[in-house]
C-alpha positions as CSV (number, residue, x, y, z in Angstrom):
1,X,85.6,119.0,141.6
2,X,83.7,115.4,143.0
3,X,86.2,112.4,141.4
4,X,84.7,111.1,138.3
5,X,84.5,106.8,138.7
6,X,83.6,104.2,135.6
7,X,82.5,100.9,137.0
8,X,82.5,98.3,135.0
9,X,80.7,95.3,135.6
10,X,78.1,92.8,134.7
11,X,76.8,89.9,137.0
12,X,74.8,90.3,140.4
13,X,78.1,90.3,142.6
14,X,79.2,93.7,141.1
15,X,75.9,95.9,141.9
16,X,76.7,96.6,145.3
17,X,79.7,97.9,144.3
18,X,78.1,99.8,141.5
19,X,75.6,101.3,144.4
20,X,78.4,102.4,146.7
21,X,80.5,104.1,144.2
22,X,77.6,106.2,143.5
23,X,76.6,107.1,146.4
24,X,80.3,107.9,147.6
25,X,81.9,109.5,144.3
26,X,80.8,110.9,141.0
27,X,79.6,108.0,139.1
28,X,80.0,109.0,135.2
29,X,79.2,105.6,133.2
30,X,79.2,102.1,133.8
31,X,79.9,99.8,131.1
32,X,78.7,96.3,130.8
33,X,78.4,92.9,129.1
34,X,75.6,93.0,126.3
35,X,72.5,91.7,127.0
36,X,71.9,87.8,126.5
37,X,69.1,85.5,126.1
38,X,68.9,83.7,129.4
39,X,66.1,81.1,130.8
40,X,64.4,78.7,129.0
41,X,62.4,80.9,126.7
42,X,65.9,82.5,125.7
43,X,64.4,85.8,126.8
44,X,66.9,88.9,125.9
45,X,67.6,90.6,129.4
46,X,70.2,93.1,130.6
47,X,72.6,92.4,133.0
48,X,72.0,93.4,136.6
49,X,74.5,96.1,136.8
50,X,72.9,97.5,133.4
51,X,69.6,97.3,135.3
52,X,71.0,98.8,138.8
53,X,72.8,101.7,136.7
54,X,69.3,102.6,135.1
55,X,67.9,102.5,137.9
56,X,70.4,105.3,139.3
57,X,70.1,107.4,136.0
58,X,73.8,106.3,135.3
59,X,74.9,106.2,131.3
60,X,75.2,102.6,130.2
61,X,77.8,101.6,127.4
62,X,77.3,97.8,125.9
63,X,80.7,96.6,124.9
64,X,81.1,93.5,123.1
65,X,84.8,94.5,122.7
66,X,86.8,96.9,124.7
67,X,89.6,97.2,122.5
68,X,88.7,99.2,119.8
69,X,89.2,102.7,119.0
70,X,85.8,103.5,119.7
71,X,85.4,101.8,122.7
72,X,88.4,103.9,124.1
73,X,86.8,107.2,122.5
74,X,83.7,106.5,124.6
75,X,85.6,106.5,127.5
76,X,87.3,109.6,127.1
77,X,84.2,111.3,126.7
78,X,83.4,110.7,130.7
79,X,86.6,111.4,131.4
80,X,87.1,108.7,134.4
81,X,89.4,109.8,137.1
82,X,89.6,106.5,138.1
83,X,88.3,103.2,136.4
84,X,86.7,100.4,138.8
85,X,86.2,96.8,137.3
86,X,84.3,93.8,139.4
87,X,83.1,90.6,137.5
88,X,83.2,92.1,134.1
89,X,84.5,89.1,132.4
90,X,86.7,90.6,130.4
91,X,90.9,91.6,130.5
92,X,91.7,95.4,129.9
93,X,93.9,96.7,127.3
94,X,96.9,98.7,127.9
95,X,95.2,101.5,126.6
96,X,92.3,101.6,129.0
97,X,94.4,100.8,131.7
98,X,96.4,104.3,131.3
99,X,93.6,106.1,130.7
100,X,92.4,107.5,134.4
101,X,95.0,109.2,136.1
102,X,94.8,107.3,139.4
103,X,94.5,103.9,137.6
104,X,92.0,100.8,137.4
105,X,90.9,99.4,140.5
106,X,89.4,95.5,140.1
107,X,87.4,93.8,143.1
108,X,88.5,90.3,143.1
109,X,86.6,87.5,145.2
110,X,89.5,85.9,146.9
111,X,92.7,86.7,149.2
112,X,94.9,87.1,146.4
113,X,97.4,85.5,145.2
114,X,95.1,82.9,145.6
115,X,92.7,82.3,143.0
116,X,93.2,84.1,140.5
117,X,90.8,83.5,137.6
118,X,87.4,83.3,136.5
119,X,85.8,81.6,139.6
120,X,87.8,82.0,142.9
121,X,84.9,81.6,145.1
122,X,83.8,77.9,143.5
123,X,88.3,77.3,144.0
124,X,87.8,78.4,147.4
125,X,85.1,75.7,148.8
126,X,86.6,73.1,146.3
127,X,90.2,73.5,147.8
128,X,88.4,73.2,151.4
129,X,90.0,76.4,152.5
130,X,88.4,77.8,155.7
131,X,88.9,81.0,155.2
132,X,88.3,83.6,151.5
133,X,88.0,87.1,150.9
134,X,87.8,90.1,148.7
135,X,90.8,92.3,147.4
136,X,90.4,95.4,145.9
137,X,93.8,96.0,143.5
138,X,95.2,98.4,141.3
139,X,95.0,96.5,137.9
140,X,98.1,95.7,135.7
141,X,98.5,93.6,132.3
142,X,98.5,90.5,133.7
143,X,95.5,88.4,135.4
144,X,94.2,89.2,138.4
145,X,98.5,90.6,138.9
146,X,98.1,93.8,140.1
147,X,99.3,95.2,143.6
148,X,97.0,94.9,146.2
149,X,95.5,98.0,148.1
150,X,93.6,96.2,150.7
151,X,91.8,92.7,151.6
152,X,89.5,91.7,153.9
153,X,89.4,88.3,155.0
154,X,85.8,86.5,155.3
155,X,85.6,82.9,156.9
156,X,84.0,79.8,155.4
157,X,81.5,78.1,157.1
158,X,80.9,74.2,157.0
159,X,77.3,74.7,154.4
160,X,78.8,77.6,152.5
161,X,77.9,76.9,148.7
162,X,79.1,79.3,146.1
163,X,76.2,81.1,146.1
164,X,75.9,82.2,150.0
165,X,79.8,82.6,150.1
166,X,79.0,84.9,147.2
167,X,76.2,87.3,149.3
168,X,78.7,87.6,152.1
169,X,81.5,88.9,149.6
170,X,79.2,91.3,147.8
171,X,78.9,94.2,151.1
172,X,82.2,93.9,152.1
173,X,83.9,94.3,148.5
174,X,81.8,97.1,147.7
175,X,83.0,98.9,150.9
176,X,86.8,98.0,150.5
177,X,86.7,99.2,147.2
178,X,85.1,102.5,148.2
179,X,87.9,102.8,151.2
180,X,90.3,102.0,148.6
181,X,89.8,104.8,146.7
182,X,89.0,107.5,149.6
183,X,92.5,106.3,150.6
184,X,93.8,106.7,147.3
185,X,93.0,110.1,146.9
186,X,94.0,111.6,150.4
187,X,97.8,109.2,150.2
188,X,97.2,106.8,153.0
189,X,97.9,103.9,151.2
190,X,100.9,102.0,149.9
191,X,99.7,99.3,147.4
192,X,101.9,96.5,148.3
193,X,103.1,93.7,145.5
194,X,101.6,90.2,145.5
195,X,103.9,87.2,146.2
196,X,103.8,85.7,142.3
197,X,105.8,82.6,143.6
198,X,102.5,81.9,145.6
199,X,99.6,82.1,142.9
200,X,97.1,79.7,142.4
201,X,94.7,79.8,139.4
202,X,91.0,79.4,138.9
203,X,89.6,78.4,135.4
204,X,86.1,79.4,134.5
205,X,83.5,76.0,135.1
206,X,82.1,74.8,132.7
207,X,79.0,72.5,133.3
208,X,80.8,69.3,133.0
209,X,82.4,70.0,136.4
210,X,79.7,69.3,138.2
211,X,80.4,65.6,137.5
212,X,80.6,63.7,140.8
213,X,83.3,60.6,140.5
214,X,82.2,58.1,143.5
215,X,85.7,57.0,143.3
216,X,86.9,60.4,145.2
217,X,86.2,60.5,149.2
218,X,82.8,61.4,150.4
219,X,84.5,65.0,151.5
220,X,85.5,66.0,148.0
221,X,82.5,65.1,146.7
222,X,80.4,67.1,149.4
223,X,82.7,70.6,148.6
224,X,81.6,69.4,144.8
225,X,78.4,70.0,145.3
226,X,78.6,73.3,147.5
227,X,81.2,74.7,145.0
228,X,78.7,73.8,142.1
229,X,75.8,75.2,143.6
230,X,74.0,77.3,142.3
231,X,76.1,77.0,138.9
232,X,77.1,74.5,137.1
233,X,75.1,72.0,139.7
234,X,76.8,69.0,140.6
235,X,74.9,65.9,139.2
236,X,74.9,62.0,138.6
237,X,73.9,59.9,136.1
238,X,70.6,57.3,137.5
239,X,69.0,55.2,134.8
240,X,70.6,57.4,132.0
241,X,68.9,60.4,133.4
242,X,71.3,63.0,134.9
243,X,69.8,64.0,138.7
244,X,71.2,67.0,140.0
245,X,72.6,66.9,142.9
246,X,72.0,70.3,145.4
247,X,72.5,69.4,149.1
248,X,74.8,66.6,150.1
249,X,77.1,66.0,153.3
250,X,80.3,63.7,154.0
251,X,79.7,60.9,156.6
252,X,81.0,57.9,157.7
253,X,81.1,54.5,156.9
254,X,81.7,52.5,153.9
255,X,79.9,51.0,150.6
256,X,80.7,50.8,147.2
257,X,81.5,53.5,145.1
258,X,78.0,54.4,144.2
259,X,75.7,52.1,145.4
260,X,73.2,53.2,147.9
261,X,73.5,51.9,151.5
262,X,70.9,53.3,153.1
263,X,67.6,55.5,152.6
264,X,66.9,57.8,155.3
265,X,64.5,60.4,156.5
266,X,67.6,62.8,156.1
267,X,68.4,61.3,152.4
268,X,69.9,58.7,150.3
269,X,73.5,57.9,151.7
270,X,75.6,57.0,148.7
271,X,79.2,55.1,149.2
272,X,82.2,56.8,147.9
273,X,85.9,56.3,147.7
274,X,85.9,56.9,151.2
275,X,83.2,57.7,153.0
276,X,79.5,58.1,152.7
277,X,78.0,60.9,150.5
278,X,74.2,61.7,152.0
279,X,72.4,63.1,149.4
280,X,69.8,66.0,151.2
281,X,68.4,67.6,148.4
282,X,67.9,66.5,144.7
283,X,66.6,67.7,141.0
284,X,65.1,64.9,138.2
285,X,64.9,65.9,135.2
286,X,61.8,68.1,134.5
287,X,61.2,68.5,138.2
288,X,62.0,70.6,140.8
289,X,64.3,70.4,143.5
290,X,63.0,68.5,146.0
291,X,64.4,66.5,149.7
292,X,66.4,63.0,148.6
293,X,64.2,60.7,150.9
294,X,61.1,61.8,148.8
295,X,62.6,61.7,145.8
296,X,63.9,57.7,147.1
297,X,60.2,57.0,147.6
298,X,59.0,58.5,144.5
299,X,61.5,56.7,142.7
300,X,61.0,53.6,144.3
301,X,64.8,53.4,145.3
302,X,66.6,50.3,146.6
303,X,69.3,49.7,148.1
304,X,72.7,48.3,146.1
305,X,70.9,50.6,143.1
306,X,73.8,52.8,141.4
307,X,74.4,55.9,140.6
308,X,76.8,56.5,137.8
309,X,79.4,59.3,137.7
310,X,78.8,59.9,133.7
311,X,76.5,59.0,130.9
């Protein structure tokens, strides 16, 4: 009998893992996040792992809470051999946890012990590590705790944001997850424990974090932005309007904290704690993201102008 698999998921990141367990095991049910209102209309729309399981013929379960009885009864009815969770946003209860016989497996997005938490790849660029990955493990109680069955390590490049460092992860988790579980079933794989004493922790951002403080060097500020994009989005305050703030880069010299030195054709360099910021790519308020130097012109820009880090 083909092993029965439940994925649970919700956001982008976890489809390709939904699409390789079914096409590798017996994909029963996948249970997601209920569908929110999202875009500026507030438009209800599923998640995309509800929209990818559809589209595969998969049964969907909805669950605003997973630790109920009949959430767990649900369950039971597809009898899971094994349970997969990536990016579902929510902790399992003991209960679920000993519900398949070989166990929950969770895709994380970072070489754990390292970032555990909500948002490991942001922690990654923000920390300037050069190097990430993905870990599949073999979920426990705690967060993000559980023995590790394999990782694959994944470098990061100088313009990484959070969103391309999140396409690279999304292929290779879903195949080291699949691996883990082939492994699983035909005993070629000792799970080996995490060193705790190492952990680091990654709380989930809110939009506030994409404050930039022109106090901090020009090199924080530039992994700011490339951790923020393409959510929160880092921003500054000009005139008492926030401006997002897409592309930027660290270079040298020195200015004031804030104050523009210089507007070029490559963008508005900015001075910092240390360091220039060069702003390359910028969002007013009700317009669209467009290069720095154009949005200098438009604005009529000068130089010794400031940008404020709040308002």
């Amino acid at each position: 009998m083909s092993l029965r698999v439940v994925f649970m998921g919700s956001p982008e990141f976890a489809v390709s893992t939904l699409r390789a367990l079914h096409n590798a095991f017996n994909l029963v049910g996948v249970v997601t996040q209920p569908e929110k209102g999202r875009g500026r209309g507030r438009k209800t729309l599923p998640t995309p792992v509800k929209s990818a399981a559809i589209d595969l013929g998969v049964p969907v379960l909805e669950a605003t809470r997973i630790d109920t009885s009949d959430f767990l009864a649900a369950l039971r009815q597809w009898e899971p051999d094994v349970i997969v969770v990536a990016a579902f946003g929510k902790i399992l209860p003991p209960d679920v946890l000993r519900l398949p016989p070989l166990g929950c497996v969770n895709l994380h997005a970072s070489l754990l012990p390292r970032h555990r938490g909500a948002s490991p790849i942001s922690a990654a660029i923000l920390s300037g590590d050069k190097v990430t990955g993905v870990c599949a493990i073999l979920m426990d109680a705690g967060m993000d705790t559980g023995d590790i069955l394999l990782a694959k390590e994944i470098p990061i490049c100088e313009e990484d944001t959070a969103g391309s460092l999140h396409d690279k992860m999304m292929e290779p988790g879903a195949l080291l997850v699949v691996e883990s579980i082939a492994r699983i079933l035909d005993k070629t794989i000792q799970p080996k424990p995490q060193q705790h004493d190492r952990a680091t922790y990654a709380r989930p951002l809110a939009k506030e974090d994409g404050q930039l403080d022109w106090n901090r060097d020009a090199a924080h500020l530039s992994r700011v932005v490339r951790a923020m994009n393409p959510w929160p989005v880092a921003f500054c305050m000009l005139d008492r309007e926030r401006l997002k703030i897409w592309r930027a880069g660290a270079r040298g010299g020195s200015g004031e904290p804030g104050a523009v030195i210089a507007i070029e054709h490559e963008g508005i360099a900015v001075g910092t704690g240390s360091g220039l910021l060069l702003l390359k790519e910028v969002q007013a308020p009700g317009k669209k993201r467009m290069p720095a130097s154009e949005f200098a012109r438009g604005r009529r820009l000068r130089i010794g102008q400031r940008f404020h880090g709040q308002g």
